[in-house]
C-alpha positions in Angstrom: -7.4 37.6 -16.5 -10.8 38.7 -18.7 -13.3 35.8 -18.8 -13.0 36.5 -22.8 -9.0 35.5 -23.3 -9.9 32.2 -21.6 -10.2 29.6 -24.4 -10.3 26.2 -23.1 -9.3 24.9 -19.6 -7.3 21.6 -19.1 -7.7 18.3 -17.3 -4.5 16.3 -17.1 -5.1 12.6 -17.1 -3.9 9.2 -18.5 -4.8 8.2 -21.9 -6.1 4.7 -20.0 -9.0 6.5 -18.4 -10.3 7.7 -21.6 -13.2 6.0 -22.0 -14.3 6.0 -18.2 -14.5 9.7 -18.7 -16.2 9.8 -22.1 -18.5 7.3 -20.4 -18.8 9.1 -16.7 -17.6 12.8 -16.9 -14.6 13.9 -15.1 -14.9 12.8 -11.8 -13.6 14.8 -8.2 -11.0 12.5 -6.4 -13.3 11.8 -3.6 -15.9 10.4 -6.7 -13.1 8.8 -8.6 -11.8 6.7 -5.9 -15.0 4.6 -5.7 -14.6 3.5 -9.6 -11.9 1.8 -10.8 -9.2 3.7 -12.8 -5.7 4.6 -13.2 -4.6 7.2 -10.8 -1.2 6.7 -11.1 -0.4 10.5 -12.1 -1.2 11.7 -9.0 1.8 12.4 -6.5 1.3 10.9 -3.0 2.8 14.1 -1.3 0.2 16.6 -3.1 -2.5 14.2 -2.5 -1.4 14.3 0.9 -1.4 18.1 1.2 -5.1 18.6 -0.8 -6.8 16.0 0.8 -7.4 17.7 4.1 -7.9 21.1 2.8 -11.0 23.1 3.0 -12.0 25.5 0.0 -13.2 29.0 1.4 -17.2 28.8 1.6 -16.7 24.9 -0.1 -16.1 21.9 0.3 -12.5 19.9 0.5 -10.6 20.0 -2.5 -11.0 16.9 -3.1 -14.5 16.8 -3.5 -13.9 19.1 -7.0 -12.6 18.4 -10.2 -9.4 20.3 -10.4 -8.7 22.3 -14.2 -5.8 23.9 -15.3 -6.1 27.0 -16.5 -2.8 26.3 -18.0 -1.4 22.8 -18.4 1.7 23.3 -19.2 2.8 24.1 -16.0 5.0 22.3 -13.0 3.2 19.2 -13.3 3.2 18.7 -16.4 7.0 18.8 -16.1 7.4 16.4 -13.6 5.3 14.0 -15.6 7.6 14.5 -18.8 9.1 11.5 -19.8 5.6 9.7 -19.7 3.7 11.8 -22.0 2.9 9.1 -24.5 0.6 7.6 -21.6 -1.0 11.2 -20.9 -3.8 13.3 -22.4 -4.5 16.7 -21.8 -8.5 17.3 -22.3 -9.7 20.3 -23.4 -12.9 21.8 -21.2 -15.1 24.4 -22.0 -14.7 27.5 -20.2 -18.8 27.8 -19.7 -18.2 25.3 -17.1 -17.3 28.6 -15.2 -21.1 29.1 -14.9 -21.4 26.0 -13.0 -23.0 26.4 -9.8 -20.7 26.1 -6.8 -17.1 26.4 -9.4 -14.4 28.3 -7.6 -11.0 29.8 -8.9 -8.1 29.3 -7.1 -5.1 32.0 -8.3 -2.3 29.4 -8.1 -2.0 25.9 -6.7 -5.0 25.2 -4.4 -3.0 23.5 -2.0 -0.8 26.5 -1.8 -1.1 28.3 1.7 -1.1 31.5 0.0 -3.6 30.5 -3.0 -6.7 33.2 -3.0 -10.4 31.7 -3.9 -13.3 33.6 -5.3 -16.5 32.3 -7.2 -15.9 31.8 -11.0 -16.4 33.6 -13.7 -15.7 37.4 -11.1 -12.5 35.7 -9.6 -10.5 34.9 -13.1 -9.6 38.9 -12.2 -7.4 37.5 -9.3 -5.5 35.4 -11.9 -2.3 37.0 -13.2 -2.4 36.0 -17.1 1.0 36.6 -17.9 2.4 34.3 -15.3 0.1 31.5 -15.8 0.6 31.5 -19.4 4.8 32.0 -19.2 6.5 29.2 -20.7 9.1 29.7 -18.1 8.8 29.6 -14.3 12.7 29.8 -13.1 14.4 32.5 -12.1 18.2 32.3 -11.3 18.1 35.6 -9.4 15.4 34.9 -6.9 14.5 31.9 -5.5 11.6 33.2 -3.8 10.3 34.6 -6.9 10.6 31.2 -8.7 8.5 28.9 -6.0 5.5 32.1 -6.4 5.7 32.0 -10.2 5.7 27.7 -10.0 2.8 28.3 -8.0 0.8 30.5 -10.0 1.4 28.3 -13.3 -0.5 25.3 -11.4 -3.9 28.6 -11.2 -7.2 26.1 -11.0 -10.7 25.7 -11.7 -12.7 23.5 -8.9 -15.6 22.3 -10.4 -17.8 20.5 -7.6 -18.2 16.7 -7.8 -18.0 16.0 -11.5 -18.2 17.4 -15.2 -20.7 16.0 -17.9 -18.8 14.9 -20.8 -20.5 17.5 -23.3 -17.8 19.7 -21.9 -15.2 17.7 -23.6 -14.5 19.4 -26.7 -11.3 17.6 -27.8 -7.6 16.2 -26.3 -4.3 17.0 -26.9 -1.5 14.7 -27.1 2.4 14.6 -27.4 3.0 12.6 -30.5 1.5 10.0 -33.4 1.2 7.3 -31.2 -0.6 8.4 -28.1 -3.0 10.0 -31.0 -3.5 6.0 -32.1 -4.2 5.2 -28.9 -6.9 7.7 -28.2 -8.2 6.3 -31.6 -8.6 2.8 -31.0 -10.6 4.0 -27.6 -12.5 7.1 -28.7 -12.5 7.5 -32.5 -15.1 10.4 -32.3 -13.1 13.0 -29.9 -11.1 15.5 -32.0 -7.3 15.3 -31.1 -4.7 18.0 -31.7 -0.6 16.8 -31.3 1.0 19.6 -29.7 4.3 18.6 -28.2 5.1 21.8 -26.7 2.3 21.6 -24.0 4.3 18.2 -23.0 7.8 19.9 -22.9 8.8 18.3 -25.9 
């Protein structure tokens, strides 16, 4: 991937933690868990499986703020169903000039995910795959769990990111678009179902 195709990155959260992050920046796990918020996204068995890991020449995961290059991807999928509770906010790619911010070239807690220092390591990042629509593949299953991986590709941003990187949120529909409203009416918000596997 060229630093110059790379629009926006993503930050998958609840639409309830809004106005923390508007107030506080995105915050690493290990930051977040001292405020109160709604964490109820994250999956106990990947939170399991990151919490212990150590980035190459970092810190623990857990002590970054995990982007998307791509949110449409395996988690997002597993989430469908609540999407009128989720936001999907849309980051500035300068933040890849953030002292400390490593890429990761697939899920971080992957055992086979490669890290490099951001912007040089988006070249480790295979653009077509993280940007597929489709991660199956009925004729190899093998082939199907790499690709799953590599649509989950991350950002780490150390510690936390200052809400001037917050450029605008998507959502799934009209209402969750209210909602953001009524909490934020100054963020720009774009509807776009498809990211949400509508």
């Amino acid at each position: 991937m060229n630093r110059e195709d790379l629009e926006e990155l993503h930050y998958i959260t609840l639409i309830a933690n809004i106005l923390s992050i508007r107030e506080r920046g995105i915050l690493s796990h290990n930051r977040a868990k001292k405020i109160p918020h709604d964490d109820s996204l994250a999956m106990q068995e990947i939170q399991e499986r990151r919490k212990n890991k150590i980035v190459p020449g970092g810190n623990k995961l857990h002590d970054y703020v995990n982007l998307y290059i791509c949110a449409r991807n395996p988690m997002m999928y597993k989430r469908h169903g609540h999407d009128r509770d989720m936001c999907v906010l849309r980051v500035y790619p300068t933040i890849l000039d953030m002292t400390g911010t490593i890429i990761a070239d697939q899920n971080a807690s992957s055992e086979y995910a490669r890290f490099g220092p951001a912007p040089d390591a988006l070249k480790m990042v295979d653009q077509d795959l993280v940007f597929a629509d489709d991660w199956t593949n009925p004729y190899d299953q093998i082939e199907e769990w790499r690709h799953k991986s590599i649509k989950c590709a991350e950002v780490l941003v150390p510690n936390q990111i200052s809400p001037e990187y917050i450029f605008g949120v998507y959502v799934s529909g009209t209402k969750s678009s209210r909602q953001i409203q009524t909490i934020d009416p100054t963020i720009p918000i774009t509807i776009n179902g498809h990211l949400f596997f509508q």
